[in-house]
C-alpha angles and dihedrals in degrees: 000000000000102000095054092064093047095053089047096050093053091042082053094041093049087039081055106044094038091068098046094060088044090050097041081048094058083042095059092041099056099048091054091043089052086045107055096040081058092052107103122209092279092061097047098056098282141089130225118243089236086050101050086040089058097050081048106050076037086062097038101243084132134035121228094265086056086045103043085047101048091045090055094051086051095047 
C-alpha cells in the first residue's frame, strides 16, 4: 500500500508545481507585455520633437518666435 502513496504524492507535487510556473510565467507575460505598451518614444531610444524643440529653445539654438512656430506645427 505504500507505494501507492508515494507515487500519488509526486504525481500531486508535479500537478502542483506544474501550474505555478504556468501561472508565474503569464504573470510575467503579461507585466512586460502592459509595460512596454505604456513606454513612450523616450524610453524606447528615441526622443519626442517637442522634446528635442524644447533642449533646443533650452540651449538657445533657436529664439521664442522659432520655438512657438515649430511647436505649433508639431501640436
Amino acid at each position: 500500500m505504500m507505494p501507492m502513496w508515494n507515487t500519488w504524492g509526486f504525481g500531486m507535487f508535479f500537478m502542483f508545481a506544474f501550474w505555478i510556473v504556468l501561472i508565474a510565467c503569464l504573470v510575467f507575460a503579461v507585466r512586460w507585455a502592459m509595460q512596454h505598451s505604456r513606454e513612450g518614444p523616450s524610453e524606447r531610444g528615441g526622443d519626442a520633437p517637442l522634446d528635442i524643440l524644447k533642449r533646443r529653445y533650452a540651449r538657445g539654438e533657436i529664439d521664442r518666435d522659432e520655438f512657438d512656430r515649430m511647436r505649433r506645427e508639431l501640436l
